[in-house]
N, C-alpha and C positions, 0 to 999 in steps of 0.2 A: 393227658390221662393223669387224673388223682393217685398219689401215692397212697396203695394201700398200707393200714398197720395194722397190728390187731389191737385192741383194745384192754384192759382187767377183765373186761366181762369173758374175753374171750371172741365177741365178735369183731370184724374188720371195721375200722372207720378208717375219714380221710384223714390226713398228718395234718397239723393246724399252721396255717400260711405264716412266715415270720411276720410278726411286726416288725414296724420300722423303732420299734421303741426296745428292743430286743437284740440291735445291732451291739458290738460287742465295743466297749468304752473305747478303745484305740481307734474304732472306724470314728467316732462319735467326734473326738480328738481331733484330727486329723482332718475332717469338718471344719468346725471350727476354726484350726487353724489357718486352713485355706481363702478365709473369707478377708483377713485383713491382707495378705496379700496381692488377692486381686485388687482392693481399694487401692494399693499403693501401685499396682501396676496403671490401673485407671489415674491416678494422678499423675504416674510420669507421664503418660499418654498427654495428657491433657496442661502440660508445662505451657506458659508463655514463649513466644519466640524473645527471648533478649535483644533483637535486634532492633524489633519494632515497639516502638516507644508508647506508655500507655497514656492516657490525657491526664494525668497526672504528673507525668515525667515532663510533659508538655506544659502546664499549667506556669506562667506565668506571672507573678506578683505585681500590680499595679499600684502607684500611690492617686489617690482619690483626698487630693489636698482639701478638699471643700469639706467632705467628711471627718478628716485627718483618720485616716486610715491607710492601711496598707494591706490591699485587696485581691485576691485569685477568684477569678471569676469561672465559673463552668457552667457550659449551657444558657448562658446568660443569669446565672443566679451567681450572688456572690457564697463562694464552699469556704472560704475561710475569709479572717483577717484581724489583724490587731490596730488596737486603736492607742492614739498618743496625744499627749500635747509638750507643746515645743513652749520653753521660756527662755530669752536669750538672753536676758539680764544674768541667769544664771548661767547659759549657755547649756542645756539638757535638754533631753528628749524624753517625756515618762511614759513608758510603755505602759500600761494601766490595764487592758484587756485583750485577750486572746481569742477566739471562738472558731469555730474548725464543726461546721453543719454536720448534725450523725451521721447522714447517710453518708462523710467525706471523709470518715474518720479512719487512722492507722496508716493516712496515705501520706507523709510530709507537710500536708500543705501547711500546718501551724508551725512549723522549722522554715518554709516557704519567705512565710508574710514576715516571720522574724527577721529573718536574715535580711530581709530587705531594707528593713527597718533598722536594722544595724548599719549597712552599710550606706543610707542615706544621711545619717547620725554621722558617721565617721567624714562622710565629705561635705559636709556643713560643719563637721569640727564641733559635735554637740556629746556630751556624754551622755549613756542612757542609765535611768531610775528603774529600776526591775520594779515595778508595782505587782505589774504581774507573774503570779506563782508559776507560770509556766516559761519564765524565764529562765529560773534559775536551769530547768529541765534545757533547754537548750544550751545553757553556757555547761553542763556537763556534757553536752554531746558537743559542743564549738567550744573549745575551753581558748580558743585562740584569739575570742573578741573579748576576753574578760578583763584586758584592759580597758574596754572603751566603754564599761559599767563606773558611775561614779563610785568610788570606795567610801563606804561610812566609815565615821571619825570616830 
């Protein structure tokens, strides 16, 4: 049943239905606030097990001498690798290029194919030439192979 009121004129009308745009600012608030919450509830929900390892964590670096590269392979495509040439006269390895496929990106594999690449360097007794810019980015996060970087004079 309609709530009666009366009106100015004096006759009765019905009371006019709230809007939902009429709700008083703290309900409105309170909304709002509610909704990044749930997002963060829905993310813990939705965590990784740590236990179980991603194909990433998995993803092992390959050297593919024919190409002179050092390769992670996934799904049969190659998702990352850096490429080198060896001179032994000097006895160095020149890291020269990095690449890491978009859709592969954020996950290690360019720290991966380095590291490999360092330490195939080290037991051939080769030092490496940082050509490429993304080395230097590794020897910040490895600062402990930055001996095995030839030092400029």
């Amino acid at each position: 049943i309609p709530i009666q009121r009366e009106s100015r004129a004096g006759s009765m009308a019905s009371a006019p239905k709230p809007s939902p745009l009429s709700l008083s600012s703290s309900v409105k608030r309170s909304r709002k606030r509610s909704a990044p919450s749930i997002l963060r509830d829905q993310k813990k929900s939705q965590k990784k097990d740590p236990s179980k390892p991603t194909m990433y964590k998995l993803a092992s670096p390959v050297h593919n001498a024919k190409e002179k590269e050092f390769q992670i392979v996934i799904d049969g495509e190659v998702a990352a690798y850096v490429q080198y040439e060896i001179d032994l006269k000097e006895k160095t390895m020149d890291l020269f290029h990095t690449v890491t496929e978009e859709s592969h990106r954020g996950k290690g594999l360019a720290g991966k194919v380095v590291l490999a690449a360092f330490q195939c360097a080290k037991g051939q007794s080769l030092k490496i030439i940082p050509t490429c810019t993304y080395i230097a980015t590794f020897l910040k996060r490895n600062p402990a192979w930055k001996d095995q970087v030839v030092q400029s004079e």
